[in-house]
C-alpha beads as a LAMMPS data file, in Angstrom:
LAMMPS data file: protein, C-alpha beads

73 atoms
72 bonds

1 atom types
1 bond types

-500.0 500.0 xlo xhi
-500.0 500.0 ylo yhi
-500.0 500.0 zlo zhi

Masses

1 110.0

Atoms # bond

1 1 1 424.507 -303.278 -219.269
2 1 1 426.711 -304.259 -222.138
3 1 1 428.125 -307.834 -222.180
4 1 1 431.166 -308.683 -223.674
5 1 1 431.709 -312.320 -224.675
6 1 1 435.502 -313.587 -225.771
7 1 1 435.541 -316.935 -228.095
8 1 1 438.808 -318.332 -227.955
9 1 1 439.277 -318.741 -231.708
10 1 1 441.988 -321.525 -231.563
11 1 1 440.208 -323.650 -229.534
12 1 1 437.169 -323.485 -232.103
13 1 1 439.527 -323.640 -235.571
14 1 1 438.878 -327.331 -235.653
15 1 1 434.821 -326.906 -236.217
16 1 1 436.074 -324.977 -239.650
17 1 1 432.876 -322.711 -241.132
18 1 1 429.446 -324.180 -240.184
19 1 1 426.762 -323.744 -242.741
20 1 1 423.100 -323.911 -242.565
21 1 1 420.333 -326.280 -243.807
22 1 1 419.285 -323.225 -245.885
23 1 1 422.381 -323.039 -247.560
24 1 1 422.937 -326.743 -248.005
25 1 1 419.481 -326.972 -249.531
26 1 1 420.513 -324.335 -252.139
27 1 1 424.323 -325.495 -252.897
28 1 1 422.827 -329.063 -253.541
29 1 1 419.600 -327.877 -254.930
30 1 1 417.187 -329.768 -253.361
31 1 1 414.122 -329.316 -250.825
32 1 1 414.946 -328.070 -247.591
33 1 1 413.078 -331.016 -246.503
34 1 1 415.138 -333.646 -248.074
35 1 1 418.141 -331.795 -246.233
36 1 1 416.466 -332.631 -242.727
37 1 1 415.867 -336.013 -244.041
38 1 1 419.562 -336.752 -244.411
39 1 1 420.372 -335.131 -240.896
40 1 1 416.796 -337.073 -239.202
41 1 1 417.998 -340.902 -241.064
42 1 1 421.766 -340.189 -240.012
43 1 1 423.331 -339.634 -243.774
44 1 1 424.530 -336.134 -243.064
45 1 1 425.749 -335.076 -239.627
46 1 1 424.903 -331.944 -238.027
47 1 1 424.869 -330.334 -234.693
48 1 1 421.772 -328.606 -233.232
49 1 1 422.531 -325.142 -232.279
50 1 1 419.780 -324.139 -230.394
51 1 1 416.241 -324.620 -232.744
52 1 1 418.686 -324.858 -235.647
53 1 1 421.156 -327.409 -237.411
54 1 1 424.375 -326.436 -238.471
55 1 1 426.622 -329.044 -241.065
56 1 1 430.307 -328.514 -241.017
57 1 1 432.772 -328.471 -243.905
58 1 1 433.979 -332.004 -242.998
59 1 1 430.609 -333.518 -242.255
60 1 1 429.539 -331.964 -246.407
61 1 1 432.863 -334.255 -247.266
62 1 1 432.019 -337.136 -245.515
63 1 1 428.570 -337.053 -246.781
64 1 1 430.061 -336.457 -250.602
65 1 1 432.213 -339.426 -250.055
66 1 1 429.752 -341.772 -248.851
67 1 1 427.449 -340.834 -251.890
68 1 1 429.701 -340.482 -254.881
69 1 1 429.397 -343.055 -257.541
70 1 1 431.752 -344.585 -259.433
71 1 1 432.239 -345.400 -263.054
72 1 1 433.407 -348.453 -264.116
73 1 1 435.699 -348.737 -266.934

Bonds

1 1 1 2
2 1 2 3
3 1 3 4
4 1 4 5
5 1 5 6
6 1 6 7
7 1 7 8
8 1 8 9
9 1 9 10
10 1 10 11
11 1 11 12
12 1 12 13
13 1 13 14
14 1 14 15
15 1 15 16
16 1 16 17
17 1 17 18
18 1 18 19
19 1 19 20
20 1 20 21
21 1 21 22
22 1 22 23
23 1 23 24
24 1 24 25
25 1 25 26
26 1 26 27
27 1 27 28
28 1 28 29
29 1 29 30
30 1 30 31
31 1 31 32
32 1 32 33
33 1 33 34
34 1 34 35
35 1 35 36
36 1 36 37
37 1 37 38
38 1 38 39
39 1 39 40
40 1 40 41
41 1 41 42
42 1 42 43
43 1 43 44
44 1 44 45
45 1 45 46
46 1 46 47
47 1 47 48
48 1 48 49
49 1 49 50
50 1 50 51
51 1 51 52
52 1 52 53
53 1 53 54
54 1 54 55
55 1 55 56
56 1 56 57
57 1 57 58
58 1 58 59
59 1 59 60
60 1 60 61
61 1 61 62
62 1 62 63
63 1 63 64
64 1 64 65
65 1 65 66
66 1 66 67
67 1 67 68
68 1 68 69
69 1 69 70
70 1 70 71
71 1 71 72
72 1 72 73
């Protein structure tokens, strides 16, 4: 039996491209590890899927934003 599942794209536009811990760990260059550490202490938000995390393209901004430093002239 073959089971045919339709997504209603529009409805899930607003989530934008989710990305994995994997490939956060790798884009930042860090520990996978320290990448659960920001999701466990709250500094980068993430949903569970399942056994998994996934970080969306606004929650990488947010988390950019929050960490940048500033020079000061």
């Amino acid at each position: 039996m073959k089971v045919i599942i339709q997504i209603d794209k529009e409805r899930w536009d607003f989530v934008g491209k989710l990305y994995t811990c994997e490939e956060i760990s790798e884009y930042y260059r860090v520990p996978l590890n320290t990448v659960w550490f920001w999701i466990r202490n709250k500094k980068l938000s993430a949903i569970k899927v399942g056994r998994e995390y996934r970080i969306s393209e606004d929650a990488i901004k947010q988390f950019e934003e929050k960490n940048k430093t500033t020079v000061e002239e």
